[in-house]
C-alpha positions, 0 to 999 in steps of 0.5 A, spaced: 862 800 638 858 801 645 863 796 648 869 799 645 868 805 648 864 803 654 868 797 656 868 795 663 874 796 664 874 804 664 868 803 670 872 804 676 876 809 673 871 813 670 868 816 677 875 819 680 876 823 675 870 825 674 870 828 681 878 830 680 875 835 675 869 838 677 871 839 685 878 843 682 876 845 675 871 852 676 866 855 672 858 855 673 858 848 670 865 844 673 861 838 674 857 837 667 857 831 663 852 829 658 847 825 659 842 821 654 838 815 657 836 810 651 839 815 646 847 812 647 844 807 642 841 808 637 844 811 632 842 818 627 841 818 620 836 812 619 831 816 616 832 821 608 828 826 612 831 833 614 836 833 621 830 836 625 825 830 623 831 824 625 833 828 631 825 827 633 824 820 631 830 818 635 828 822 641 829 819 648 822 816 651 815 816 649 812 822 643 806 823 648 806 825 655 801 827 660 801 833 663 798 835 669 797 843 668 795 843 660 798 841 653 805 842 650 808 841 645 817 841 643 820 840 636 827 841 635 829 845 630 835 843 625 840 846 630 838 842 636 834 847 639 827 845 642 822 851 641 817 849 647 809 851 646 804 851 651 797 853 653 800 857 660 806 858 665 806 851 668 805 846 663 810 850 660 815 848 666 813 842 666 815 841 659 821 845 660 823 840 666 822 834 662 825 836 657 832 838 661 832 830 665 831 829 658 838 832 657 842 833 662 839 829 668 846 826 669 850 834 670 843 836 675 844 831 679 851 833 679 851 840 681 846 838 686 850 833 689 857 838 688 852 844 693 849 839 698 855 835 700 853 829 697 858 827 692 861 821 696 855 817 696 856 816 688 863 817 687 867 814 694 872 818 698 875 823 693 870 827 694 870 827 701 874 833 702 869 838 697 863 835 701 866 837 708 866 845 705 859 845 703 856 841 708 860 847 713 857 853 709 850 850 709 848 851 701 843 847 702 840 850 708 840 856 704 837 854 698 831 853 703 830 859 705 830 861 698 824 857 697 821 860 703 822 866 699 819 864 693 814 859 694 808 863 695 809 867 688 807 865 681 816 863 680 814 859 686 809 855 681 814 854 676 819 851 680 814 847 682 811 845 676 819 844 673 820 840 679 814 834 677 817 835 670 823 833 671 820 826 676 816 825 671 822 823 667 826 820 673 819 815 674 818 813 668 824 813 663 831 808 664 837 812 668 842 816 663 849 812 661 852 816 666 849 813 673 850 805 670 857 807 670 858 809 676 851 804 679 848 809 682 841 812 681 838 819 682 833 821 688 827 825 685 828 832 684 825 837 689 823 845 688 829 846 693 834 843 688 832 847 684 834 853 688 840 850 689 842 851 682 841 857 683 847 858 690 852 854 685 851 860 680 851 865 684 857 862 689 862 861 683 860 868 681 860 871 688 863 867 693 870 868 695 875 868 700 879 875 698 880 878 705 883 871 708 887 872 702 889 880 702 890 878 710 895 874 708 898 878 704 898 884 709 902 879 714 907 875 709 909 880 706 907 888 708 911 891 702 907 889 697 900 893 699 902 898 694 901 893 689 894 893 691 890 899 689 883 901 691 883 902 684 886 900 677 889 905 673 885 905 667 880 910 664 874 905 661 869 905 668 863 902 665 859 908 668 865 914 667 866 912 660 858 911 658 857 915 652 849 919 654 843 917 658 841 919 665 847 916 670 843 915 678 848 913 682 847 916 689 851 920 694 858 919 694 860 917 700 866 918 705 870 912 706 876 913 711 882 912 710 887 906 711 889 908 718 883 910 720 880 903 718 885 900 721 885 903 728 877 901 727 879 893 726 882 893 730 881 887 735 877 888 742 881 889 749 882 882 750 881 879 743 886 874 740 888 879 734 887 874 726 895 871 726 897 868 718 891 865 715 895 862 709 894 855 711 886 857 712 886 861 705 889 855 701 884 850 705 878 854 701 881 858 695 879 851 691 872 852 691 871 860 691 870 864 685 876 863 680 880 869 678 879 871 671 872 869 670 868 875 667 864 878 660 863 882 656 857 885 655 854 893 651 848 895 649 847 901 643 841 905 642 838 906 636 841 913 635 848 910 633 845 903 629 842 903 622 836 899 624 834 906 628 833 900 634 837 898 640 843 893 640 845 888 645 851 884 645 853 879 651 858 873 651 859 871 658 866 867 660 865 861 663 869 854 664 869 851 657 865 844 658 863 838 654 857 839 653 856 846 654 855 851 660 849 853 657 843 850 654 839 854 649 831 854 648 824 857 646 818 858 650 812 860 648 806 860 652 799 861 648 793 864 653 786 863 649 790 865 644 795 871 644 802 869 646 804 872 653 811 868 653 816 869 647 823 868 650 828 865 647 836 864 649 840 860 654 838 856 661 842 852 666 839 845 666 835 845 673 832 852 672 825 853 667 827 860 665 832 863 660 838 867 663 840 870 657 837 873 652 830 876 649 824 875 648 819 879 642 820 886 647 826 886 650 833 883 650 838 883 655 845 881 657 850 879 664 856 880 666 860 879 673 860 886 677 866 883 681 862 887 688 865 885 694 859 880 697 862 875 702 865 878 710 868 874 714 869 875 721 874 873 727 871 872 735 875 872 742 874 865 744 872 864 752 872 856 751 872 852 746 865 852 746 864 859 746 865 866 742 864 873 744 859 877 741 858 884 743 859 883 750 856 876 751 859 869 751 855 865 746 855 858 745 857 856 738 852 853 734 854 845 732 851 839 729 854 833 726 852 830 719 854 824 716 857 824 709 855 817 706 862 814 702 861 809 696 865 803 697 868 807 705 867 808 711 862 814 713 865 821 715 862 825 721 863 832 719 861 837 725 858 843 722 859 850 726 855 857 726 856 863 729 850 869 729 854 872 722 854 864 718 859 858 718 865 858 721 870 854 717 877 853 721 884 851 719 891 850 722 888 854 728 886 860 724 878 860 723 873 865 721 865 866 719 862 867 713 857 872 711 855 871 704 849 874 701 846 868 698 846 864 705 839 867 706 833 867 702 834 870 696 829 871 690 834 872 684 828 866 681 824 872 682 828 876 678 829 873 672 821 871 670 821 877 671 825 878 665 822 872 660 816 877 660 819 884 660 816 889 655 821 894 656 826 897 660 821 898 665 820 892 667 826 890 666 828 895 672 822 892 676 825 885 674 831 885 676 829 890 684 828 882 686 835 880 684 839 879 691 844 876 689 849 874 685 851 881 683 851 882 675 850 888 670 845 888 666 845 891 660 838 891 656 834 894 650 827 895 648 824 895 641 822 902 642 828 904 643 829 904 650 837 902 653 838 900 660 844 898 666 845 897 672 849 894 678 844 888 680 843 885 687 844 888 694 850 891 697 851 892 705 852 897 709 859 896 714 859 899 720 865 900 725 863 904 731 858 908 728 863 910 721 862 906 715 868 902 712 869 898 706 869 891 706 876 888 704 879 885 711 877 881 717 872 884 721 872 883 729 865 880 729 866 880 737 865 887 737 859 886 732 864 891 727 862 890 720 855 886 720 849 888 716 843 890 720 837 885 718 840 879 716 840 872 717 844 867 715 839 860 713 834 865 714 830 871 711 833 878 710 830 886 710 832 887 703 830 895 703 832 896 710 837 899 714 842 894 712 843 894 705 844 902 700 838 903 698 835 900 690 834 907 688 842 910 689 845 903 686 848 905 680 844 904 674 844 909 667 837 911 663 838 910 656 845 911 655 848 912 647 851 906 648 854 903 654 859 897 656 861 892 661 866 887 662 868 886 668 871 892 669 870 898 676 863 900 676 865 908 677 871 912 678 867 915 684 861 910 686 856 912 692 858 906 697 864 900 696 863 896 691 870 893 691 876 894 691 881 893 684 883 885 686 875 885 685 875 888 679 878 885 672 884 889 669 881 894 664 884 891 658 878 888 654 873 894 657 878 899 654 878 896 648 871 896 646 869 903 648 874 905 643 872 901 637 865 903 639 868 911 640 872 910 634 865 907 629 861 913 632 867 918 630 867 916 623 860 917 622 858 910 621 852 906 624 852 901 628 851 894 625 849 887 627 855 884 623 860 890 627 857 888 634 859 881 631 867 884 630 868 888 637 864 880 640 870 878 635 876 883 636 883 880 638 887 886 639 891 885 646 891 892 649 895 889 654 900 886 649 899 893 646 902 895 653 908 891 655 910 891 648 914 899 649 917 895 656 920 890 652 923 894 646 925 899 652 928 893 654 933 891 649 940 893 650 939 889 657 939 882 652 944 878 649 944 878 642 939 872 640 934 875 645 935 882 643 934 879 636 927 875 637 925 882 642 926 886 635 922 881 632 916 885 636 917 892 632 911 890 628 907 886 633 901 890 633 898 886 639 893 881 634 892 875 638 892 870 632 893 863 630 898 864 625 902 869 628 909 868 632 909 875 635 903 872 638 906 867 642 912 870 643 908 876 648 904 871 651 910 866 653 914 872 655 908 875 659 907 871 665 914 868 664 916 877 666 910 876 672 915 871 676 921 873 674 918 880 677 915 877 684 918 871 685 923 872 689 920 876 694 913 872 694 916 864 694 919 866 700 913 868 703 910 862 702 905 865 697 905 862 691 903 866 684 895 866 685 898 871 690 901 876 685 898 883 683 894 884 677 898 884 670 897 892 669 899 893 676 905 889 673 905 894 667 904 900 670 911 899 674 916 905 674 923 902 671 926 902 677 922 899 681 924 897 687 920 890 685 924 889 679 931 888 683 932 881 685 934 879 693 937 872 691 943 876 687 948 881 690 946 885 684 940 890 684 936 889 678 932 893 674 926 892 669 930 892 663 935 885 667 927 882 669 925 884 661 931 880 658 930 874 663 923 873 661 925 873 654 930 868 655 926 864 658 920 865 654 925 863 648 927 857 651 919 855 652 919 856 645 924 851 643 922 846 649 915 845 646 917 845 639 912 852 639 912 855 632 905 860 632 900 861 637 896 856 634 900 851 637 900 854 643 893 856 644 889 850 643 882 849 644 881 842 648 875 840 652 875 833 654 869 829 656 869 828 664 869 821 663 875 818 660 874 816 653 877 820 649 871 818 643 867 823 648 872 829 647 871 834 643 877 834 637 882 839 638 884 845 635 886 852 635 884 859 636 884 867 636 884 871 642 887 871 650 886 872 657 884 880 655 883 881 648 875 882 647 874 875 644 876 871 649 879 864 651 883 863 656 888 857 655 893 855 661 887 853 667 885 846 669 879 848 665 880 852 659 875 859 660 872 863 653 866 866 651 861 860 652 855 864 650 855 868 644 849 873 642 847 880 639 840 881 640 837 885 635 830 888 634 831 890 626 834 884 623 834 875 627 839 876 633 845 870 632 848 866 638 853 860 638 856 855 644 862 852 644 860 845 642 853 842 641 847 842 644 846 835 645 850 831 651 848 825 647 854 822 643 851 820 637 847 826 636 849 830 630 848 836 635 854 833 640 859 838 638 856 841 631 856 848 633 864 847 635 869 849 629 864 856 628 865 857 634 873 857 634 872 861 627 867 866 630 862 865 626 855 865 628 848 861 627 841 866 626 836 865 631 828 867 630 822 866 634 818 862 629 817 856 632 821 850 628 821 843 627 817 837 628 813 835 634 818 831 637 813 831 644 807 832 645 804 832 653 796 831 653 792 835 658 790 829 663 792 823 658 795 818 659 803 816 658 803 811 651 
């Protein structure tokens, strides 16, 4: 079977498409791919004992290992968990780091590779275009300087500690299939790699290139600024719409208007004034965070909860990926005989703590704030040498790397910075980038922090190290204490003494917009003047309940935050407030089982919203349109599988988007990535002057745009051969390698792009809830992932938890600690 499968005539393709698919996919883990070492061979099922005692006797490598910081023990329970013990912090995370080579060498090397600029050196020149973008930024660098942060601090020992586990693996244990495929080896693993991790997660969730991207717009197409408001329609801000609790959130501040910002942006005397910076934007769109990329998260106190404890529920929509974005586990560290660590939730392979999750105490949970964290800056010009910074010509700082080419000639790439970041240029258009993770940064910090919480008090102490990337946190204790808050530092802009937000290119040569105390690649003055004080962050004490997804902060935040193209639309964060309002109304506890059905919901009050328009619309249509748009009267915005209307709204939804915004933006040059958000699109009035398309001698309205969206949609219908939304919307996660035994198998699913459960069908990599959890203090919390844990193809865990996943359903898990010893590592024996 290996050799039908892994037969050498798929070698050479294997690589190129494999890097097509992690440097353009998206999603925190674009470059994964199982792993295995020795465990590709044997096959599982060789012995009559139960799933966790054939997982343990053909487990990869040897069953005892020496560990240098003290004993440990990992066993695998019969979902392919290892619960890891140990007698202290660091031989905990020397465990934890071998088990994760272990697992998924193969996927952290990748992300190393992908953030460093190294991908060429295994996979040849198609890779060289993604490795010149991150060589310019420096992610590398930047992960140093993080490690200068944390290395002196007892996370600083655990990275450490991880670090030898990891090596530990890669000196003594055959290399994964992956790299035989491709004939290449790994280099041992460092701290800094770890930290690296770390910038490719916060890069996906807060690097971006929006202010190129609204410049453009602005140029191009200077009627359309309407279409993006400071602030989205809707009545469900996180912070607004929280039902009880202490709300802190500062001062509100005085934001200039329009003209005024404008008149302060404006270019120095002499300057050259930023000119179209399309051909720049769409040379680094590929690698920002990708649109649509969000959560959901909410916590409920125990006044509302039949438990009388509090609620957390978090699932994080993140590219759905074989094997999985998260890597669930349990560790425990027993210190002379009291358990000081009890955690147990997911991790990304390369980081030896759990991101999400909840130890005996507390549980908490993320979703993306969406906070404007990357300025950019453009500069007058003396030489081509040099820029002008307040005053004073300055050279620009320029090195020359080498990126090695597997089977090519080597690439020199020059990389530029100025004193605000990189400098990236295109067509003649260039601009520096601040970004809050090029400094050293102590997000590792952080999330100890949260792994050993005993209540929300320590959870505000945990996450005050959390520079970046920008999350709300939603958390719980087990006495009843609730929490949010917006993480991570927001910057303070300046232009002439006056703040302004941060939506636009800033004149970096008159120093407008940078912030005070710091450093690119360096370390910066988190509690200084630079930065809104920790304090005057938004954050709520206590809340009833509260919840997140993705939409604004508040109506009227103390300090920019961002504006509406940062924010989600309010679709998913509606819907939850109300079904949460509606189970309080009627006087009924909340339940883990109704935390599970909200997690599950798959009404679209988008769909709920562009159904009136449709039905508005229908004297507009001829006959046969007229008829299949009636067909919606009924369509109670239910997003499932075995539904008709389903599939008609979502084929019409975005046929109605480009047939409203094509003809002006086409034109223009800007393709759909560029186009307003779909509740701007709902919220537009029926004569709209958007609606009329240029290309005909007739003024069209929106009741002639609904009707040809409809026809169109109907045709789609019939071209495909579409009967239900089960046809439409199908799960299908392929395996980076081209092997389609690798694949998981296909099927179909509930929810959209903005019901509360959530998958997202029409991207290069399909996006969803990769983490389901609802965390409880009263009864075992329960999770599930979109696949299996093992990235081992012949395990039973390849893709066991799959088809619940589609379902909805979940599996329980507690703190007992199960399984048989499937590795032992001795303090100070011998490997055998």
């Amino acid at each position: 079977m290996r050799d039908d499968i892994f037969g050498a005539a798929v070698t050479g393709t294997c690589a190129a498409l494999l890097v097509v698919s992690a440097v353009f996919a998206g999603g925190f883990l674009s470059l994964a791919a199982p792993v295995s070492g020795e465990a590709w061979g044997p096959a599982y099922g060789a012995n009559d004992g139960s799933v966790a005692d054939t997982v343990a006797r053909t487990a990869t490598g040897p069953t005892q290992v020496e560990n240098p910081y003290g004993e440990a023990t990992v066993r695998y329970d019969d979902d392919g968990v290892p619960h890891i013990t140990a007698s202290n912090e660091r031989a905990m995370a020397f465990a934890v780091g071998y088990v994760h080579a272990r697992d998924r060498l193969f996927q952290m090397d990748l992300q190393r590779r992908l953030m460093a600029g190294n991908l060429s050196a295994a996979f040849g020149a198609q890779a060289v275009a993604s490795d010149r973008f991150h060589r310019k930024m420096g992610f590398e660098d930047a992960a140093r300087a993080s490690w200068e942060a944390v290395r002196d601090t007892e996370s600083g020992d655990s990275i450490s500690a991880y670090t030898e586990g990891v090596n530990r693996y890669v000196d003594t244990r055959p290399l994964p299939l992956e790299f035989r495929l491709n004939d290449y080896e790994p280099t041992r693993w460092d701290e800094v790699d770890t930290l690296l991790v770390g910038k490719l997660i916060a890069w996906q969730l807060t690097g971006d290139f929006r202010d190129v991207q609204q410049q453009t717009v602005e140029r191009r197409l200077p009627e359309a600024s309407d279409l993006y408001p400071r602030q989205l329609d809707h009545d469900s801000a996180i912070v607004d719409r929280a039902v009880g609790g202490e709300v802190v959130a500062g001062g509100a501040a005085s934001m200039p208007t329009d003209a005024e910002r404008a008149s302060l942006d404006a270019p120095a005397d002499g300057g050259r004034a930023v000119g179209d910076m399309r051909a720049l934007y769409e040379s680094l769109a590929p690698y920002q965070t990708e649109p649509g990329i969000g959560s959901n998260s909410w916590v409920v106190s125990g006044e509302y909860t039949e438990s009388g404890t509090p609620i957390v529920a978090n699932d994080p929509h993140l590219g759905l990926t074989v094997p999985p974005v998260w890597y669930e586990q349990h560790l425990v560290v027993e210190d002379a005989g009291e358990r000081s660590l009890d955690v147990r939730g997911v991790a990304f392979p390369g980081l030896p703590v759990v991101v999400i999750g909840q130890n005996r105490d507390v549980a908490w949970g993320f979703t993306n704030v969406g906070a404007d964290q990357t300025d950019l800056y453009s500069y007058v010009r003396p030489s081509e040498d040099t820029y002008l910074y307040e005053g004073e010509e300055r050279e620009i700082e320029r090195t020359t790397e080498t990126i090695p080419v597997k089977d090519g000639e080597d690439v020199e790439v020059t990389i530029e910075r100025t004193v605000h970041g990189p400098l990236l240029e295109r067509e003649g258009e260039e601009v520096a980038v601040s970004w809050l993770g090029l400094a050293g940064t102590r997000e590792a910090q952080g999330i100890r922090g949260l792994n050993y919480a005993e209540d929300v008090d320590d959870v505000d102490d945990a996450v005050r190290l959390m520079d970046s990337p920008t999350q709300n946190i939603v958390a719980a204790d087990r006495d009843g204490g609730t929490y949010f808050r917006i993480t991570g530092r927001y910057p303070i802009r300046t232009v002439d003494g006056e703040t302004v937000p941060g939506n636009r290119v800033f004149n970096g040569s008159a120093g407008h917009g940078e912030w005070q105390g710091w450093e690119p690649y360096g370390q910066a003055d988190w509690d200084g003047p630079g930065f809104h004080d920790y304090e005057t962050v938004p954050h709520v004490r206590n809340p009833g309940y509260l919840a997140t997804a993705n939409q604004r902060t508040m109506d009227d935040p103390p300090f920019y935050i961002s504006y509406s193209p940062g924010y989600a639309d309010p679709y998913r964060g509606a819907r939850i407030y109300n079904r949460l309002d509606r189970q309080v109304e009627r006087d009924e506890p909340v339940t883990r089982e109704f935390m599970q059905q909200v997690q599950r919901d798959v009404r679209s009050a988008a769909a709920q919203q562009f159904k009136p328009i449709i039905l508005d619309s229908t004297d507009a249509m001829q006959p046969e349109t007229r008829a299949a748009a009636l067909e919606l009267e009924d369509f109670r915005g239910r997003m499932r599988q075995g539904s008709e209307d389903a599939l008609l709204y979502a084929l019409f939804r975005d046929h109605y988007r480009n047939a409203t915004f094509y003809d002006e933006y086409h034109p223009a040059g800007l393709d759909e990535s560029y186009y307003p958000k779909y509740s701007t699109l709902a919220g537009l009035p029926a004569d709209s002057e958007w609606f009329d398309d240029e290309r005909t001698p007739e003024t069209e309205t929106r009741a002639d745009i609904v009707a040809r969206a409809m026809r169109l949609a109907l045709e789609e219908r019939e071209e495909r051969g579409l009967e239900t939304y089960a046809d439409y919307n199908v799960v299908d996660l392929n395996h980076p390698f081209p092997v389609a035994a690798l694949d998981y198998p296909e099927a179909s699913t509930d929810g959209s792009l903005f019901t509360v459960s959530n998958f997202r069908v029409n991207r290069g990599t399909q996006a969803g809830s990769s983490w389901r959890m609802v965390a409880t203090f009263g009864s075992p919390s329960v999770g599930i992932i979109p696949g299996g844990q093992s990235a081992n193809y012949f395990s039973p865990h390849y893709a066991d938890q799959l088809d619940e996943w589609r379902e909805g359903e979940y599996r329980e898990f507690t703190f007992e600690v199960a399984g048989k010893r499937a590795i032992v590592f001795e303090d100070g024996g011998e490997d055998q």
